[in-house]
C-alpha angles and dihedrals in degrees: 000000000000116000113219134189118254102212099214113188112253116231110240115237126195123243110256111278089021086123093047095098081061094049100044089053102055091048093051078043094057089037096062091042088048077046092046094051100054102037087059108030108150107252090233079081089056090049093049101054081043075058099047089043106047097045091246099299104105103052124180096207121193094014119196133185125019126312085261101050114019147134121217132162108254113233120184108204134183097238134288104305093040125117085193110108140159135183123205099227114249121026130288119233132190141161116204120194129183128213126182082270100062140288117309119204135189119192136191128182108196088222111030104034124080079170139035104256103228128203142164124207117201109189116208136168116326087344153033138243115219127190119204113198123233116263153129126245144161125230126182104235086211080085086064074070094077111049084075125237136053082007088051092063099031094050087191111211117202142055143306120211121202137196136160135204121191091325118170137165127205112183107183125168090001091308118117114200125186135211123176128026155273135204125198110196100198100194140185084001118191130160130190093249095072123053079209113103104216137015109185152276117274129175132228105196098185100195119198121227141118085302108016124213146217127208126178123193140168121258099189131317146102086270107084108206129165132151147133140229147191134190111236104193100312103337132085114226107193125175112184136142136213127219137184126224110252096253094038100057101102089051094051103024093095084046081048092052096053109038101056139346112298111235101176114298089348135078111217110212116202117166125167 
């Protein structure tokens, strides 16, 4: 018997990287998606994660926009189970926008900014740097209200004014350390626990350094307060006292009780 070859038909297979083209454009398909994604994510996700980090007490309500270029209402709270709440009037905008060097933000409230506020934040290792640009707002202390107590019993009317000079943070392994300053301008200041208004303009200079310090002083007013203060690792320890003018105590002595422990005509303040 002859043998005879049985042609058989050869599968054809591909030279190697013939499927590339496939491959490369689902990945540059996946990339612009991923592109896509983050350059339009709602800014009700950045609002959540403002939420998550500041224990619910910061809260963008009513966001609007992207996370990179949005618009919310600003609500101080006291914390998740809190009833307490407060809304800055107007709405607060900002635009943030990173670089290979950090994150850069700008941002505007409708009531309390003349000015855009600007800051840059760098991460590093176990930490992060942040910038904050020099510059000048006004804020209505009634929005302290809403962060609970003691702002909840005080209900402070008048304004905070801002401003900022070279002042930058570095928080690295769970240590914050400050340079700069800041200066908080309380004016015209009144609470629902004196009949007095008001009551007068005091001034919080909070000063960087290796331990930074806080000093609070009268500007001008019937309520006498004066203190200072210096971070110790993580924690503010503040001694101050409060005092009345002669002829204003009646008006101020229930304010006097509260707000500190009455040592005679004084109120002596201790915190940390």
């Amino acid at each position: 018997m002859n043998d005879y070859a049985v042609s058989r038909p050869r599968r054809h297979t591909p030279p190697p990287g013939a499927q590339a083209p496939w491959g490369w454009a689902v990945a540059g398909l996946l990339a612009g998606a991923t592109c896509a994604v983050l350059a339009f994510m709602p800014a009700r996700w950045l609002a959540a994660g403002v939420a998550q980090a500041s224990g619910e007490r910061v809260l963008l309500a009513e966001p609007r926009g992207t996370a990179w270029n949005g618009s919310a209402r600003l609500v101080l709270t006291g914390g998740a189970a809190s009833q307490d709440r407060a809304a800055l009037p107007g709405r607060l905008h900002w635009r943030l926008r990173p670089g290979w060097s950090g994150l850069r933000a700008e941002v505007r409230a409708e009531c309390c900014t003349p000015a855009p506020l600007h800051l840059a934040l760098r991460p590093r290792w176990n930490g992060a740097h942040v910038t904050v640009a020099d510059g000048q707002s006004q804020w209505p202390a009634a929005v302290l209200t809403g962060l609970g107590t003691p702002w909840n019993t005080l209900q402070p009317q008048g304004q905070l004014a801002l401003q900022t000079q070279g002042l930058q943070a570095d928080w690295a392994a769970g240590r914050l350390v400050l340079a700069g300053q800041a200066r908080l301008d309380a004016l015209e200041i009144s609470s629902r626990l004196s009949t007095l208004r008001p009551m007068g303009s005091y001034r919080l200079t909070l000063a960087g350094g290796a331990a930074p310090t806080l000093a609070l002083q009268t500007l001008r007013g019937d309520l006498q307060l004066s203190g200072n203060g210096q971070w110790v690792g993580q924690r503010l320890r503040f001694t101050g006292e409060a005092s009345a003018a002669p002829e204003r105590e009646g008006a101020l002595s229930n304010l006097l009780n509260i707000i500190g422990r009455r040592n005679g005509a004084r109120s002596l303040i201790s915190l940390g």
